[in-house]
N, C-alpha and C positions, 0 to 999 in steps of 0.2 A: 522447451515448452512442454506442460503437460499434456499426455493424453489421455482418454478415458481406454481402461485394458479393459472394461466390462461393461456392458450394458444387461441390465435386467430387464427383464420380460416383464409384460403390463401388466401381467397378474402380479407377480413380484414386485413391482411399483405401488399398482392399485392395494397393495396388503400394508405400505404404508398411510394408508392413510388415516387422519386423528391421530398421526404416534407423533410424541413429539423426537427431536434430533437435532445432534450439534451440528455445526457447517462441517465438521473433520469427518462425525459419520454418515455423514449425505455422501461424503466423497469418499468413503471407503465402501459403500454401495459399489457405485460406479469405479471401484478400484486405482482410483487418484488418492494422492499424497497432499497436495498443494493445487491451489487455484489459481486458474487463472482464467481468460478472457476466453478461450477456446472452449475448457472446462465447465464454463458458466450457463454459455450458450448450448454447448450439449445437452445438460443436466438439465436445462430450463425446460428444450425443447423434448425429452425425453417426458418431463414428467406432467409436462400440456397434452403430449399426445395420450396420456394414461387419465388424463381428467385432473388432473393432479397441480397441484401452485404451495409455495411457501408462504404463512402468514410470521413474522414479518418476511419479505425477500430475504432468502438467504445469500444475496452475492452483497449483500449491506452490511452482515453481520461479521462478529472475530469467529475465529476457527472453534472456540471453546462456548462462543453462547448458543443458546436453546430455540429453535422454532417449531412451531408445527404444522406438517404434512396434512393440506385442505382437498377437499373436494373443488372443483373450480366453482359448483354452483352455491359452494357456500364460505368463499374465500370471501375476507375481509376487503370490501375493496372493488377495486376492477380488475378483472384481469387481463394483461397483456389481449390485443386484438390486433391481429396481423390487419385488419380492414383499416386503420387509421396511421395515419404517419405517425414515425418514431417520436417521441417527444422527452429527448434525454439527454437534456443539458440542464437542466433545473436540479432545484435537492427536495426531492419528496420526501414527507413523513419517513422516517425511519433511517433515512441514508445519514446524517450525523448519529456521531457516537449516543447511543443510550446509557453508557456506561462509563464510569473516568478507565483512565489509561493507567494502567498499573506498572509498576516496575516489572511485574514477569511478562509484561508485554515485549521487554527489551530482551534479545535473542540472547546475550550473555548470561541474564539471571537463571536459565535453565538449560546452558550449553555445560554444564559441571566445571570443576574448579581443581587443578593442580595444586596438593598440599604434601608438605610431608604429615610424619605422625609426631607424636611427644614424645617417643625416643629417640628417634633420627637425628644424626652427628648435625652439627648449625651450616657445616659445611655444604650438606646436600641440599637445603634451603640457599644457601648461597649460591650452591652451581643453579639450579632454578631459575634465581631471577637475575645473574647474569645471561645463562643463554636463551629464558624466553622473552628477555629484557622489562621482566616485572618489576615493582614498584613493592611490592606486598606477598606473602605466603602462605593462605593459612597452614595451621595448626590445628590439623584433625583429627582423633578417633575412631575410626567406622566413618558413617556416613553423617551422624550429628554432634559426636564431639569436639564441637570447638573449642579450642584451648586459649585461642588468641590467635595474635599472626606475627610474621618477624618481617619489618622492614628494613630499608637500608639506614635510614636513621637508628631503628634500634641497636644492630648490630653495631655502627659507628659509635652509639654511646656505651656499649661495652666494650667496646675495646678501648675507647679513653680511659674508661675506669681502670683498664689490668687486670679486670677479673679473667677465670678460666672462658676458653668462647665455648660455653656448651648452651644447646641451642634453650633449655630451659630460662635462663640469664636475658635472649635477648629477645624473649615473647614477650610481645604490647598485649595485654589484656583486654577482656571488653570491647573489641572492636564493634565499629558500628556493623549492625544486621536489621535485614528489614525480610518479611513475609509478602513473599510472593503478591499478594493480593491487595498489598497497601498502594495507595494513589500515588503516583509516579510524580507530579508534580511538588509534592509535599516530601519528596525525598532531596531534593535540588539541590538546599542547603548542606545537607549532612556530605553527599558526593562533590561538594565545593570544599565545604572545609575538611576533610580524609583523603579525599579521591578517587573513593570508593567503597561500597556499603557490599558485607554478605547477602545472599540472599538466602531463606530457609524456606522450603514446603514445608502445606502447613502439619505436614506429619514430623518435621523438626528436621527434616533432612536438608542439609545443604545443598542447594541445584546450582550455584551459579557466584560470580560476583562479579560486579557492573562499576565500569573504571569511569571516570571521566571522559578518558578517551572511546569509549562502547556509548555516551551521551551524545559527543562528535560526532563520531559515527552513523547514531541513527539522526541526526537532526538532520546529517548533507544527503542521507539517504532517501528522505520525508522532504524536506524543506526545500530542495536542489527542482524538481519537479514543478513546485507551485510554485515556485518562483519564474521558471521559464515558460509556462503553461500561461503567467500573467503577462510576462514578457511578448509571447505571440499575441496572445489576444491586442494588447496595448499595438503591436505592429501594424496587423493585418488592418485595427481601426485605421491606424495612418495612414495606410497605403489606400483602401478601398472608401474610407470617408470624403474626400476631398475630390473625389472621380467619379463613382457611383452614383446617380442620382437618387434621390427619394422615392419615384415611383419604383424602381427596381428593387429599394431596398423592401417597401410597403409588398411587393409581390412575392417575397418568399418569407415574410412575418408570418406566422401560424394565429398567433394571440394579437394585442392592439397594436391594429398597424399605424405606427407612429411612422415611418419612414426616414428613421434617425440610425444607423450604424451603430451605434453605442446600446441599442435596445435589440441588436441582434444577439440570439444565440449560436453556442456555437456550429451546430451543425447550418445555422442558414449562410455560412461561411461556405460551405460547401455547395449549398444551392446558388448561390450567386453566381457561382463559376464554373460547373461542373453541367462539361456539354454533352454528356449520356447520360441523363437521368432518367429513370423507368421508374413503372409503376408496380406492384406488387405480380403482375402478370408476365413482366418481363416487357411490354412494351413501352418504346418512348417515349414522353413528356417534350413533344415537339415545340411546345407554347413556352416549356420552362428551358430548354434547350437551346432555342433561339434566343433566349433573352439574355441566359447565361452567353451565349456570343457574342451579344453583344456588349455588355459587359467585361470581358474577358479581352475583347477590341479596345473599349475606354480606356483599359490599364494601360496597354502598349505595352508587353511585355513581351511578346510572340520574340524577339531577338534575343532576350535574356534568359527565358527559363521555358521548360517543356513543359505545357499545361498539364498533359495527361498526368504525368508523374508529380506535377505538380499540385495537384487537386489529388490525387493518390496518396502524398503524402500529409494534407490536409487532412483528409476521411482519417488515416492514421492517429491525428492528431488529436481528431475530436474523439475516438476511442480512446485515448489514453488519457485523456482529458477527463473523460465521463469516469473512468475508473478512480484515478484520484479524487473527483469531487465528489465519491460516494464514500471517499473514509474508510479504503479497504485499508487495515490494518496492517498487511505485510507489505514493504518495501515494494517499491517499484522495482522490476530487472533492470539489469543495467543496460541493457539492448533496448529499453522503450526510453529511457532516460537520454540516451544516444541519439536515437531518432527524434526529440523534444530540441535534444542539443542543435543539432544539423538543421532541423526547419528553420529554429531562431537565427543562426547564424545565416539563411539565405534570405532572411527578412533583413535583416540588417543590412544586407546587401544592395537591399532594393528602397530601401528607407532612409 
């Protein structure tokens, strides 16, 4: 996890303000590299105490787009008010992408790319993508002369031919390339029918090349989450619909109280069952407390699972939860992905 190695001073904060800033250099302030939920929170609450808020939220945005650093009394909006309960399970303004998702969003197009050059024996090409078990080579120059690439089919039809194997003979020309900043999804086809498409910055430099298997990869890395995240939700209905009464559920609805399970959000998952709830002061919510007992009685679960840890791991949930359904762009860790994994599977247990 990251930490913040620097906090500036409010004078030092307050001198950003009106400037605009990417999400990367918010967190080279604060001397972070990557974001994450700890990092957000810090940053957030660092730059509330300075009078300070991001128009749009910068925990919504990609590491590369633009915000700008507001006064609070003249932020877009409302700002965050410790005085009112959390209210973040919805998708406000801003939290869907603003922007389509590019191929350099995919961590391969700008991780660089192992080539030989266009003089290099075909051989060295060949140990290549025997021991990094490649598919493809380019053929580079410097950083943007691409020449082509040699695959294993090329080489195999040079060598049916009888020709010399020099590695000029079994470079494919033209390979497909595509520019960092082209839409990700309009690339689909080309990385179906090749396998995989160069990618160039657009100063012509080659950053990267994105395989079929780098598409796998980020879809189970993306897709793996929302998936189990539906999964809980879809559980927890089953488990708490059929038991829970209406008035109880009507008692921790924030918005219309329908008293239907299926119109809760996620955090009143938590309210439903969680028998230490406080209030901004730190004192108990003995009304919401008892109620959640009662509750938590109706289940009959007291022989199965330990509430505390069990509502522990709930709060966890709905954290993790709130992070993906705000479209943070980098992957989820694999440690929150885990912890998604293990709730689902004690749900199943009880369902």
């Amino acid at each position: 996890m990251s930490t913040v190695s620097h906090t500036p001073s409010e004078e030092e904060l307050r001198a950003l303000g009106g400037r605009t800033l990417t999400v990367s250099g918010l967190l080279e302030v604060f001397g972070v590299r990557t974001r994450d939920d700890q990092t957000v929170l810090h940053i957030t609450q660092a730059l509330k105490d300075a009078g300070l808020s991001t128009d749009p939220d910068f925990a919504s945005r990609r590491l590369r787009d633009e915000f700008r650093v507001v006064f609070l009394e003249s932020a877009s909006g409302t700002a965050p008010d410790s005085e009112v309960e959390e209210e973040d399970e919805g998708l406000p303004w801003g939290a869907l992408p603003q922007q389509p998702f590019t191929i350099g969003d995919i961590p391969a197009a700008r991780r660089g790319v192992e080539c030989v050059a266009s003089g290099d024996p075909l051989t060295r090409a060949m140990y290549l993508m025997r021991t990094k078990n490649y598919s493809q080579v380019p053929v580079l120059d410097g950083d943007s002369g691409l020449r082509g690439v040699v695959t294993w089919r090329s080489v195999a039809t040079l060598l049916a031919t009888g020709k010399d194997p020099e590695l000029d003979s079994a470079v494919e020309p033209d390979p497909p390339v595509a520019q960092t900043y082209q839409e990700f999804f309009s690339l689909l086809d080309t990385i179906r029918e090749h396998g995989y498409v160069l990618v160039r910055e657009n100063d012509g430099t080659v950053t990267g090349i994105v395989t079929a298997a780098d598409i796998t990869e980020r879809f189970d890395d993306t897709a793996r989450p929302f998936f189990l995240v539906g999964e809980i939700e879809y559980r927890l209905r089953r488990c708490l619909g059929p038991k829970i009464p209406a008035e109880a559920v009507k008692a921790v609805q924030m918005r219309e109280k329908t008293g239907r399970i299926t119109d809760l959000m996620f955090g009143d998952y938590v309210k439903l069952l969680d028998g230490d709830q406080r209030n901004k002061h730190g004192a108990r919510k003995e009304a919401a407390c008892a109620a959640a007992d009662r509750n938590w009685a109706t289940l009959g679960w007291d022989r199965l699972v330990d509430r505390d840890e069990f509502v522990r791991q709930l709060d966890r949930v709905r954290g993790i939860r709130n992070k993906i359904a705000h479209f943070d762009p980098e992957p989820l860790p694999p440690g929150k992905t885990e912890e998604l994994r293990q709730f689902v599977t004690l749900l199943r247990q009880l369902t």
